[in-house]
PABA-217874 format. One record per residue (C-alpha): residue number from 1; residue in one letter; x, y, z. Coordinates in steps of 0.001 Angstrom, whole numbers, padded with zeros to 6 digits, always signed. Layout:
{num:NUM, residuo:A, xx:X, yy:Y, zz:Z} $
...
This chain:
{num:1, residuo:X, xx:+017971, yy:+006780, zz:+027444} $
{num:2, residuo:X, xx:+016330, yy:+008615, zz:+024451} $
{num:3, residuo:X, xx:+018081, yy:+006458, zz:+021571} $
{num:4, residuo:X, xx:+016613, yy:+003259, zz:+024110} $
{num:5, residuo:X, xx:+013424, yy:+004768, zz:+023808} $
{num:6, residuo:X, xx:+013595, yy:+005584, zz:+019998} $
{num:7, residuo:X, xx:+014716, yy:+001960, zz:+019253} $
{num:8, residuo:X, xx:+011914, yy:+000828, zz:+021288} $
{num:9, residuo:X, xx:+008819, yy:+002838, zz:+019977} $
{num:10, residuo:X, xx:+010052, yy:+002299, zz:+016751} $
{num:11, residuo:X, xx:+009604, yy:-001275, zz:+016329} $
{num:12, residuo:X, xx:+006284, yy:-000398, zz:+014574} $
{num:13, residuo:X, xx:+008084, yy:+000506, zz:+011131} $
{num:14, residuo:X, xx:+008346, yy:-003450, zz:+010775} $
{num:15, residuo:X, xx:+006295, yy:-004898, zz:+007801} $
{num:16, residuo:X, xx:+005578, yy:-007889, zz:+009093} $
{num:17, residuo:X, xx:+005122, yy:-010716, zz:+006857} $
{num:18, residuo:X, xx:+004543, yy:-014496, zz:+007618} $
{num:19, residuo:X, xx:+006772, yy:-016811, zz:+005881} $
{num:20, residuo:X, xx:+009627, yy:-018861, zz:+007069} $
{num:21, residuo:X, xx:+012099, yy:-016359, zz:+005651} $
{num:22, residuo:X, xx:+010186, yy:-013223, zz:+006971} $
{num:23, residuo:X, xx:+010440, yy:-015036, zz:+010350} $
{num:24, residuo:X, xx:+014303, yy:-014762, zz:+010502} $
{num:25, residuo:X, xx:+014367, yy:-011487, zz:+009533} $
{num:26, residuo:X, xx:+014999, yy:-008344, zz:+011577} $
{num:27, residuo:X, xx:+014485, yy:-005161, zz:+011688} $
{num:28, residuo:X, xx:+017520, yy:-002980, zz:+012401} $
{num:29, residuo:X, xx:+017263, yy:-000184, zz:+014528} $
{num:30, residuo:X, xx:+020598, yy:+002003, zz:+014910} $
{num:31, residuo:X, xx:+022558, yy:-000968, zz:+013947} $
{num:32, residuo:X, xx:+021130, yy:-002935, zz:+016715} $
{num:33, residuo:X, xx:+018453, yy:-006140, zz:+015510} $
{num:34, residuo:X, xx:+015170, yy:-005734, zz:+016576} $
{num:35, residuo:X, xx:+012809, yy:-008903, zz:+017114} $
{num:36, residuo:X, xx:+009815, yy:-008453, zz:+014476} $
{num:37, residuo:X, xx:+006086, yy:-008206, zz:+015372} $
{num:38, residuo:X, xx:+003484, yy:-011013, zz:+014503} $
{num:39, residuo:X, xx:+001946, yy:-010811, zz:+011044} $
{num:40, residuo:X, xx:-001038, yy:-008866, zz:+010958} $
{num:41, residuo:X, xx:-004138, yy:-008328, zz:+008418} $
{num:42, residuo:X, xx:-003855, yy:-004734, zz:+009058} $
{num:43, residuo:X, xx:-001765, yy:-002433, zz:+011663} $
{num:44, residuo:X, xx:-001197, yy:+001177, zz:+012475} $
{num:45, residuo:X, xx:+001733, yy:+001512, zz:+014941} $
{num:46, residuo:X, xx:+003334, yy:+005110, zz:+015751} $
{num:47, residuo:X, xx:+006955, yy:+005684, zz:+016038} $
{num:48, residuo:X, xx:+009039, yy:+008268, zz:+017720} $
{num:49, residuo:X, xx:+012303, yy:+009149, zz:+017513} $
{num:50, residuo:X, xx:+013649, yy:+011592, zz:+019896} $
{num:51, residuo:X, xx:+016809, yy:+011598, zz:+018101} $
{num:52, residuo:X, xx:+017366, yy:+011209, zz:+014491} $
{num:53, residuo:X, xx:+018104, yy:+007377, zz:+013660} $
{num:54, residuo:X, xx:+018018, yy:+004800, zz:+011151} $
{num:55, residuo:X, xx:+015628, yy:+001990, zz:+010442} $
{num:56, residuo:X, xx:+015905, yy:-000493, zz:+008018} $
{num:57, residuo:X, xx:+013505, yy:-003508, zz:+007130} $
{num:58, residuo:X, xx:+014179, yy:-006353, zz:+005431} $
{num:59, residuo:X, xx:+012230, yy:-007169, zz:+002241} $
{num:60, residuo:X, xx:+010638, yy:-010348, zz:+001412} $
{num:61, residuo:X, xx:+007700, yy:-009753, zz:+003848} $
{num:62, residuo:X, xx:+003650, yy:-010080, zz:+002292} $
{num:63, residuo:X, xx:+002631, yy:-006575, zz:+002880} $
{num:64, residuo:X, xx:+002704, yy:-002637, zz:+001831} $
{num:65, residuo:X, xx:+003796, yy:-000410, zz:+003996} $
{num:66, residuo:X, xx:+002550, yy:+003007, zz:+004300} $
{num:67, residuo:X, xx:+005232, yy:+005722, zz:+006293} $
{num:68, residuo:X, xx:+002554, yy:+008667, zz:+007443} $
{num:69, residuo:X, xx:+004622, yy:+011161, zz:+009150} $
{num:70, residuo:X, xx:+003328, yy:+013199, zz:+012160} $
{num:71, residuo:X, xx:+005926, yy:+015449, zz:+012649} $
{num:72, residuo:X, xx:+009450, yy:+015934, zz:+011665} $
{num:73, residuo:X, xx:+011011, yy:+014825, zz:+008518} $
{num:74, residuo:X, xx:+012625, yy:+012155, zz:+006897} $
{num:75, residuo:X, xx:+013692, yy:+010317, zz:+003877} $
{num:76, residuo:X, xx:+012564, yy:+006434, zz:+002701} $
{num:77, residuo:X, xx:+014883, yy:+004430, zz:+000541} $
{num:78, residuo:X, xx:+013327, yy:+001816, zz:-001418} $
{num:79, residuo:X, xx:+014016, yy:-000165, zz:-004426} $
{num:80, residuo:X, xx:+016455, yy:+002354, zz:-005390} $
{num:81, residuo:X, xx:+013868, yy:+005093, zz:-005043} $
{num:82, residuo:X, xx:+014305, yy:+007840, zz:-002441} $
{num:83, residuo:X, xx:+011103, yy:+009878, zz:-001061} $
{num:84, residuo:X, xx:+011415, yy:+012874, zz:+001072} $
{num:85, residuo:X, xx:+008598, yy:+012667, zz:+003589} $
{num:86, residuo:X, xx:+007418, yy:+015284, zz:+005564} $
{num:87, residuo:X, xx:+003634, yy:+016060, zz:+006980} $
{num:88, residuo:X, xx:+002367, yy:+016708, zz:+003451} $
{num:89, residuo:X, xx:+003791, yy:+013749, zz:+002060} $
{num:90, residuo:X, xx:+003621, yy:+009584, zz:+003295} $
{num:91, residuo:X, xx:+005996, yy:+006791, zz:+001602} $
{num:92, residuo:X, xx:+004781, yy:+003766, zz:+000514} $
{num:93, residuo:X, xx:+006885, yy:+000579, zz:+000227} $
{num:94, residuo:X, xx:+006195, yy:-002478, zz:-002151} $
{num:95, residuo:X, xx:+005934, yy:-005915, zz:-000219} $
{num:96, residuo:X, xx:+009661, yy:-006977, zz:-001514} $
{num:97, residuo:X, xx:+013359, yy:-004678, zz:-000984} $
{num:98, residuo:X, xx:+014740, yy:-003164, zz:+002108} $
{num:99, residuo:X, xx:+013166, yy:-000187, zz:+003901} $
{num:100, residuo:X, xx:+016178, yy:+002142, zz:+004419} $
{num:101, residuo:X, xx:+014839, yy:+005358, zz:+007057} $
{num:102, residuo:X, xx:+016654, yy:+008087, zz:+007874} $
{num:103, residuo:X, xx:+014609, yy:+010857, zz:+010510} $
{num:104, residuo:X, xx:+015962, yy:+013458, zz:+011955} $
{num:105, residuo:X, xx:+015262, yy:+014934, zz:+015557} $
{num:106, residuo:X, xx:+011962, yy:+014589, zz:+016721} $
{num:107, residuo:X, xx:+010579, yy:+012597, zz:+013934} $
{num:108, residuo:X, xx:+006970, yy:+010801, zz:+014471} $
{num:109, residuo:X, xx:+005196, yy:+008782, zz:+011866} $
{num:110, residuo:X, xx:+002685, yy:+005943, zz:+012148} $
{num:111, residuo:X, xx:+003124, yy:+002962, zz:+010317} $
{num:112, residuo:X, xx:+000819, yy:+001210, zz:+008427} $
{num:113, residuo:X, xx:+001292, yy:-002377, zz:+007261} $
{num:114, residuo:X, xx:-001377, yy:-004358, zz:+004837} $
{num:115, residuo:X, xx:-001229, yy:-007094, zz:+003321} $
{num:116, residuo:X, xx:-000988, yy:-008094, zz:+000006} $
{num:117, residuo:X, xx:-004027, yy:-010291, zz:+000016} $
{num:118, residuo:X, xx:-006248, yy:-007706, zz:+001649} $
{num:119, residuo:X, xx:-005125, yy:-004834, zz:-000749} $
{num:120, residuo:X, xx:-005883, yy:-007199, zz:-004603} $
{num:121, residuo:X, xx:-009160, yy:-007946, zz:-002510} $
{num:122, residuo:X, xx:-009962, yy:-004971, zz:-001834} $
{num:123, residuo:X, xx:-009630, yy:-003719, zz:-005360} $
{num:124, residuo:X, xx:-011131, yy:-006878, zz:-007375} $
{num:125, residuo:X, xx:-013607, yy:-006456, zz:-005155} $
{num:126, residuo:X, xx:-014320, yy:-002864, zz:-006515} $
{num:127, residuo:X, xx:-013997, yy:-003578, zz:-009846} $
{num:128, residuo:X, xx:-015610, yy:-006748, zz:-010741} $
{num:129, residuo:X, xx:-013033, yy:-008582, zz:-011634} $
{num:130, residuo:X, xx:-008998, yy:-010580, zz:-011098} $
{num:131, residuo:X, xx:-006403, yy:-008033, zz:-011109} $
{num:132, residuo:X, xx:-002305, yy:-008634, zz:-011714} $
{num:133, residuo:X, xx:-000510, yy:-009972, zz:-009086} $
{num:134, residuo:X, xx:+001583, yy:-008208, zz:-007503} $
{num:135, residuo:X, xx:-000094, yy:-005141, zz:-007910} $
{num:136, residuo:X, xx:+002408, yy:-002142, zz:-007741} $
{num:137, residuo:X, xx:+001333, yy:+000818, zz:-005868} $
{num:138, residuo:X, xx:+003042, yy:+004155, zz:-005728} $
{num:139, residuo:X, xx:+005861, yy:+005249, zz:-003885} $
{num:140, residuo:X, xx:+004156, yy:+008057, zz:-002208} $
{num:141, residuo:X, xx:+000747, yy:+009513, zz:-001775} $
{num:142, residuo:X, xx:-000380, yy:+013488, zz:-000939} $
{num:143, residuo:X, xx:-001840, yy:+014182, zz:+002046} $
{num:144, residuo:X, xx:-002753, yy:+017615, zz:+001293} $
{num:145, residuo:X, xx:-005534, yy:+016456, zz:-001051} $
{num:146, residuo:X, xx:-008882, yy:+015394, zz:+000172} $
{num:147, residuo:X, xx:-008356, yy:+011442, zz:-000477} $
{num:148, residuo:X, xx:-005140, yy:+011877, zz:+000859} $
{num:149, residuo:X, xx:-006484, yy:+013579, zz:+004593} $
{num:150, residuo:X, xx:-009375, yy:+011341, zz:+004471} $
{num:151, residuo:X, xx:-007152, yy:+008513, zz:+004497} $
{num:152, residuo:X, xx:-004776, yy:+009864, zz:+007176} $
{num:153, residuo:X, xx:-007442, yy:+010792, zz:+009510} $
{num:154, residuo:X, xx:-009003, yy:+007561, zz:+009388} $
{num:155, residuo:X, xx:-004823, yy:+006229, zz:+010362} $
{num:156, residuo:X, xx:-004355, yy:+008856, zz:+012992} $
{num:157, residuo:X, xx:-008676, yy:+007792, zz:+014375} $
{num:158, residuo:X, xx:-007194, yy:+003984, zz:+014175} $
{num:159, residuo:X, xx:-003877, yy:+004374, zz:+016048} $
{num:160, residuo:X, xx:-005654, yy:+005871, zz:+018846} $
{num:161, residuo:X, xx:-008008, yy:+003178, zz:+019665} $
{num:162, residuo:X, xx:-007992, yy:-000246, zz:+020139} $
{num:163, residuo:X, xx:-011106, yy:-000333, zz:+017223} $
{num:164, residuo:X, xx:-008751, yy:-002809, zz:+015100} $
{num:165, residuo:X, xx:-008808, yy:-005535, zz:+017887} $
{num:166, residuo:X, xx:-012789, yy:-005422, zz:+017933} $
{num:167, residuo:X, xx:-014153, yy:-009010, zz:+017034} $
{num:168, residuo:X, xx:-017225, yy:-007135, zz:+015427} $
{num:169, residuo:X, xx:-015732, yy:-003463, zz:+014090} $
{num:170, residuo:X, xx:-012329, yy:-004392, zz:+012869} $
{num:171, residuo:X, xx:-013124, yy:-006661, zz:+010224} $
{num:172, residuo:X, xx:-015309, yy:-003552, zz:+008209} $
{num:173, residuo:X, xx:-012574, yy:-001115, zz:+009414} $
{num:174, residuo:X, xx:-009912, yy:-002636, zz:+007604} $
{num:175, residuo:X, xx:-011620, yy:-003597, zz:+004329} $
{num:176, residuo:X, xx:-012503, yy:+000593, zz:+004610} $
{num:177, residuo:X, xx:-008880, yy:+001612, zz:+005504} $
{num:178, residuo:X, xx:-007464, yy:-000618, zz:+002708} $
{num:179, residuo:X, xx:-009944, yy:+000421, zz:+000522} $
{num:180, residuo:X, xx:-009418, yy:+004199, zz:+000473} $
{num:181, residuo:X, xx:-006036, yy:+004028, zz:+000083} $
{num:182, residuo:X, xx:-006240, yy:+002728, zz:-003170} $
{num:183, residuo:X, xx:-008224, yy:+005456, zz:-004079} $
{num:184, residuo:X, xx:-005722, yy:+007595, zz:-002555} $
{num:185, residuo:X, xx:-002516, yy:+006241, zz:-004388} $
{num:186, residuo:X, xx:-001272, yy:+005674, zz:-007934} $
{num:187, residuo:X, xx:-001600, yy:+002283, zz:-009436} $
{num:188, residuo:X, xx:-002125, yy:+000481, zz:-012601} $
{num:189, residuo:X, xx:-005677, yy:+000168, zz:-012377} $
{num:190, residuo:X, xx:-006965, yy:+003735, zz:-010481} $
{num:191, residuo:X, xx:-008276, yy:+005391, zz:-013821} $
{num:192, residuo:X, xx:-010471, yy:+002275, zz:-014099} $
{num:193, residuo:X, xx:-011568, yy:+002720, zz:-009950} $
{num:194, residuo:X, xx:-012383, yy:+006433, zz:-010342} $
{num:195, residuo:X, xx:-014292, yy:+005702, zz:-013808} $
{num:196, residuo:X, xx:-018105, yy:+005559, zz:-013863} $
{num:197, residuo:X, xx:-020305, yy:+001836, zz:-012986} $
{num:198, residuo:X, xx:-023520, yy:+001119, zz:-014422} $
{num:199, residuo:X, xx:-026219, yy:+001074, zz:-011920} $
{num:200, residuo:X, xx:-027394, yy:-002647, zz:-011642} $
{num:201, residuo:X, xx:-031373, yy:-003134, zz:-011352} $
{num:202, residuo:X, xx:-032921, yy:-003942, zz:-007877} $
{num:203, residuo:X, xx:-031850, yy:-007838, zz:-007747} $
{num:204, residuo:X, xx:-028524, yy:-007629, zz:-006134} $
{num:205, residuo:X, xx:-030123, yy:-004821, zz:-003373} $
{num:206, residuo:X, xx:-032912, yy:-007530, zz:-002757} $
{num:207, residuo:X, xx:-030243, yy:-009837, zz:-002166} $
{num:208, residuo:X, xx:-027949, yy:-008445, zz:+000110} $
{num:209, residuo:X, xx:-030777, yy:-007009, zz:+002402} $
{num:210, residuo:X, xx:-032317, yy:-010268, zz:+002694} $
{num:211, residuo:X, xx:-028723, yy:-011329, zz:+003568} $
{num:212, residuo:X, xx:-028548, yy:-008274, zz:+006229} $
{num:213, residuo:X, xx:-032420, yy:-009691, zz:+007612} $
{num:214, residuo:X, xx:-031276, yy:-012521, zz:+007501} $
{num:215, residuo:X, xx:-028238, yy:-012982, zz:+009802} $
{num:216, residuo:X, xx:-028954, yy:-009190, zz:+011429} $
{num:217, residuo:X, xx:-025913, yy:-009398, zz:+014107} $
{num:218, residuo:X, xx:-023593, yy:-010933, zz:+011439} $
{num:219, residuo:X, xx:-020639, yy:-007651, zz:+010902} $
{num:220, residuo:X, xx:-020730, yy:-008431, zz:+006990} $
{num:221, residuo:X, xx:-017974, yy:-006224, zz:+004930} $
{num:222, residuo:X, xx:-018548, yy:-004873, zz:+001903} $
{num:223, residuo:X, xx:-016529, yy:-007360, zz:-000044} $
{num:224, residuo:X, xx:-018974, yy:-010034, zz:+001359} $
{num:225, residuo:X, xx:-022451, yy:-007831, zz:+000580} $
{num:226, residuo:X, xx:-021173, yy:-007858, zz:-002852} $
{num:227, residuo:X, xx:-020340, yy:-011251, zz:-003186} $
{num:228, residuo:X, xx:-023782, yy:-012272, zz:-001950} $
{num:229, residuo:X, xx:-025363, yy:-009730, zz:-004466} $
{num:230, residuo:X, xx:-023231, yy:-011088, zz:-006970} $
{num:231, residuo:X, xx:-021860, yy:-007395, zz:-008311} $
{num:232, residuo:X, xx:-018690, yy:-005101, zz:-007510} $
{num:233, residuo:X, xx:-018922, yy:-003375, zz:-004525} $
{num:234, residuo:X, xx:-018776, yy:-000073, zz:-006731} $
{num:235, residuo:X, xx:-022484, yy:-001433, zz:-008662} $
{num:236, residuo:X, xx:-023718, yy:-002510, zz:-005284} $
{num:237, residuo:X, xx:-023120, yy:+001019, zz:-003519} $
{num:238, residuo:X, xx:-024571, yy:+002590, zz:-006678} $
{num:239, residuo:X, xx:-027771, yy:+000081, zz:-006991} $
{num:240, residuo:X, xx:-028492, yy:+001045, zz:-002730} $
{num:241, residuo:X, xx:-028284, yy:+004550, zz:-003832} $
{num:242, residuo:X, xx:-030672, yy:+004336, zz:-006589} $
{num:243, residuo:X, xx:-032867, yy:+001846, zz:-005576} $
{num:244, residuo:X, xx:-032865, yy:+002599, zz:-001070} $
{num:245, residuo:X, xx:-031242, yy:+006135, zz:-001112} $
{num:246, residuo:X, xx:-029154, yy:+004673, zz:+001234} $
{num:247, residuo:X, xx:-025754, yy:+002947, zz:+001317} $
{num:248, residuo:X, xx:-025163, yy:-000301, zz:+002493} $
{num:249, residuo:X, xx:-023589, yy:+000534, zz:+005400} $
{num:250, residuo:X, xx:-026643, yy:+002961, zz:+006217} $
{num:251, residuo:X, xx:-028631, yy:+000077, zz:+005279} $
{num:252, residuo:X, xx:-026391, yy:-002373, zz:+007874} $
{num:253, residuo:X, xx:-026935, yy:-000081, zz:+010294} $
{num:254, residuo:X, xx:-030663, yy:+000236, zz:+010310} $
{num:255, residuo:X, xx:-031057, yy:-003635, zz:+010531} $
């Protein structure tokens, strides 16, 4: 039946997290339990709902989760904040509270879980240094800016493909995914991210291409270039520029 088939494809909504507790947990679908998926670094899942229906997800799990409707509407609940989410505008839930969905007819989204772990990476990485923990993102994030369809096309590119399971690909995917989201969402530290780096003199280039040389089939991330070159990932994409007119990923690539 269609509300079978709307409990079913919507299974993806689940945050999955990976603690005892989290383990326990369901998500409820209609008022009917649904067993949760495996943690995971990163997912995209889609969800359909033929019919309008409920979800709600338990909180306590270890990752964000990002709501990036397709088509349709509906409305997020979270943490005593309510977004209204449409094709212009995705919901983002913290790591802990419920996630309380109601869609109407029709309603589409894909879901996108990260960790918690891979987003403060992600963003010490970029700036150099520790960040707070937990880091609080915003609630919701435009789509209708540039960011904000950058981001979602790279979600909608994902959830088509099987790139995320890739032993070599997936690994620089999702450090890229989780990456521009935070430039693509509100949170304590984005004046900082979108704020001018000094360029760093040729040493930490030298060192990551000798890295690259080096170990030439290795599928290094960006968060491990910079930790070899000993500089943010925001000086070590400025020094390539400068110093190779290239960025590192160019640079990966031509190895």
């Amino acid at each position: 039946s269609d509300v079978r088939a709307a409990r079913g494809r919507s299974a993806g909504i689940d945050a999955a997290g990976g603690s005892r507790r989290d383990r326990v947990q369901e998500v409820v679908v209609d008022g009917q339990p649904m067993p949760r998926r495996a943690s995971r670094q990163v997912a995209v899942d889609e969800s359909r709902f033929p019919r309008a229906g409920r979800v709600r997800t338990p909180g306590g799990a270890s990752c964000y989760t990002v709501a990036v409707p397709t088509y349709g509407a509906s409305e997020i609940t979270h943490r005593g904040h309510t977004v209204d989410m449409d094709t212009t505008r995705a919901a983002v839930a913290q790591p802990d509270g419920e996630i309380d969905m109601r869609c109407g007819d029709g309603f589409a989204c894909y879901s996108v879980t990260i960790t918690t772990e891979m987003v403060t990476d992600a963003l010490e990485h970029r700036l150099g240094h520790p960040v707070s923990r937990p880091l609080e993102l915003g609630g919701s994030l435009d789509l209708r800016t540039p960011a904000g369809r950058a981001w979602s096309g790279m979600v909608r590119r994902l959830a088509s493909s099987s790139l995320l399971g890739d032993p070599v690909l997936a690994a620089p995917l999702k450090e890229t995914l989780t990456a521009r989201l935070l430039f693509t969402v509100d949170h304590p530290y984005r004046d900082e991210l979108d704020g001018a780096t000094r360029s760093w003199a040729p040493g930490p280039v030298r060192r990551m291409v000798d890295a690259m040389e080096e170990d030439p089939r290795h599928p290094f991330t960006l968060a491990e270039l910079s930790d070899i070159a000993g500089v943010s990932v925001r000086a070590l994409c400025l020094g390539c520029r400068r110093h190779l007119d290239i960025s590192p990923a160019e640079r990966l690539h031509a190895t």
